[in-house]
C-alpha positions in Angstrom: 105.6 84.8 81.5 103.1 86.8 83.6 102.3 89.0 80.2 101.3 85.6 78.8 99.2 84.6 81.6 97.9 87.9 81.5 96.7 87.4 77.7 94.5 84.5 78.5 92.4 86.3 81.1 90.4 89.3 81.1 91.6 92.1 83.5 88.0 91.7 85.5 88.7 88.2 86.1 93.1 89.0 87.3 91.2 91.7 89.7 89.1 88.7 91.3 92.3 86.2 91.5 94.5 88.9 92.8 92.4 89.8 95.1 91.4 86.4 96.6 95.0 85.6 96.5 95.5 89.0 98.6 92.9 87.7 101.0 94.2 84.6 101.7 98.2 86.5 102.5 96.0 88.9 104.7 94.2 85.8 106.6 97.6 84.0 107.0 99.5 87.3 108.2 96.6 87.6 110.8 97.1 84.1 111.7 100.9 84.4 112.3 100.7 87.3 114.0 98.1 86.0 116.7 100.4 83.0 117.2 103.3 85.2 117.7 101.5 87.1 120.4 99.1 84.6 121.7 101.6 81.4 121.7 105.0 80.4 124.2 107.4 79.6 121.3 111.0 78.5 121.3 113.5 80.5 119.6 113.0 78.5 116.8 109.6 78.5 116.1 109.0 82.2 116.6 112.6 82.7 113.7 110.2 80.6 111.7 107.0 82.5 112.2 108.8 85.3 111.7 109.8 84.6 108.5 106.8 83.3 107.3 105.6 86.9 108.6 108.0 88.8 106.5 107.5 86.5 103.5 103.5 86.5 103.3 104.0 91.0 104.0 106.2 90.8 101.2 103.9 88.6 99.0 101.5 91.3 100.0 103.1 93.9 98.6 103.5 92.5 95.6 100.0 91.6 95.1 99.1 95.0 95.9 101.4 96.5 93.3 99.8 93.9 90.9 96.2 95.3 91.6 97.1 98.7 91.4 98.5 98.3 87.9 95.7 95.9 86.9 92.8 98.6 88.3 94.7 101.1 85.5 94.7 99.0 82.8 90.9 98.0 83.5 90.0 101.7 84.2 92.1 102.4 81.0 89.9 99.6 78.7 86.8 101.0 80.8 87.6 104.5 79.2 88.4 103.2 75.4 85.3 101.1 75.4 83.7 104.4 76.0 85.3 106.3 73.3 84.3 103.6 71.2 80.5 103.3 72.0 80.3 107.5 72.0 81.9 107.5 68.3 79.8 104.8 67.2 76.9 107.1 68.5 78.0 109.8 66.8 78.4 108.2 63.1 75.2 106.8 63.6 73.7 110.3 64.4 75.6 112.0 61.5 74.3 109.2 59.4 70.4 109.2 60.2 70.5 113.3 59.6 
């Protein structure tokens, strides 16, 4: 499913999502953590900031794992596009000699 997805965008355009998507875990981790240390909470409601903690960490990681990959396989199309443009460069040299 996510190769599918992947198909229909170009990796430039995955980068941006995945990181606005990392942004917005980052913002909400900050925000839990401030109302864990900033706020009197009952037992229950720090369990549940807790977990939403450990949740949007986790989503974190994933995302970052995504980017990584997708920052290898746009550096990866960066240096085949080159490859390509330097071997058209060089036909048309051979040619016009």
């Amino acid at each position: 499913m996510a190769r599918k997805k992947r198909e229909k965008l170009s990796v430039a355009k995955e980068i941006d999502s995945m990181e606005e998507r990392l942004e917005t875990c980052r913002n909400g981790l900050e925000d839990v953590r401030y109302r864990l240390r900033r706020e009197e909470l009952t037992e229950d409601g720090r369990k549940s900031l807790e977990k939403e903690e450990n949740s949007l960490t986790n989503k974190m990681s994933h995302y970052e794992k995504e980017l990584k990959s997708l920052r290898h396989e746009n550096r990866k199309n960066a240096m085949v596009s080159f490859a390509l443009f330097f071997l058209i460069v060089l036909l048309y040299y051979c040619w016009t000699m």
